[in-house]
N, C-alpha and C positions, 0 to 999 in steps of 0.2 A: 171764055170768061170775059165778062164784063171789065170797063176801063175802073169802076169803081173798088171790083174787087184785087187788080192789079195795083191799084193804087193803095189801100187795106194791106195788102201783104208788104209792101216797098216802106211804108210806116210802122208796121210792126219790127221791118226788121231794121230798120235805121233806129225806133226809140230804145231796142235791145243794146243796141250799139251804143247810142248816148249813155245808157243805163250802166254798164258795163265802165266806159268811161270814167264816169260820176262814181261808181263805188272806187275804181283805182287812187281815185283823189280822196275818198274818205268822206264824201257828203254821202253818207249812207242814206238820210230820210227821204232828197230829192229823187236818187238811186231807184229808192221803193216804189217812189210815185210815179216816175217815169216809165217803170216796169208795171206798174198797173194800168198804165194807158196802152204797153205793149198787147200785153194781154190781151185788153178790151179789143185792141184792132184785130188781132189775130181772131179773137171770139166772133168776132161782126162776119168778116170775112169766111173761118170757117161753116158760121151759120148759113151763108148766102150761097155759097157754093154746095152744101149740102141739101139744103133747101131746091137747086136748080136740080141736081143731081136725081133727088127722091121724084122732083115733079117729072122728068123726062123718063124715067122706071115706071111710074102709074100711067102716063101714055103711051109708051110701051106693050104695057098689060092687057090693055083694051085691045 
């Protein structure tokens, strides 16, 4: 894996963290929003790795 997508995971899993935080404290809205940029990172990341994943199977194939 690329340094990009080790970096994509280490921000998914620290803004869960924050997220989690933030609802203990009762700022529920910020909460949400910060758990939507988790998401997103996680999303980016599993794309790029699945993406590598698919390409190295089709040269493979050949």
């Amino acid at each position: 894996m690329k340094a990009l997508e080790y970096f994509l995971l280490f921000c998914a899993i620290v803004l869960l963290a924050v997220s989690y935080y933030l609802s203990t404290e009762g700022n529920f809205k910020v909460a949400a929003l910060v758990n939507f940029c988790a998401f997103i990172c996680g999303t980016v990341a599993g794309t790029r790795i699945g993406g590598r994943i698919y390409k190295k199977n089709q040269e493979n194939k050949e």
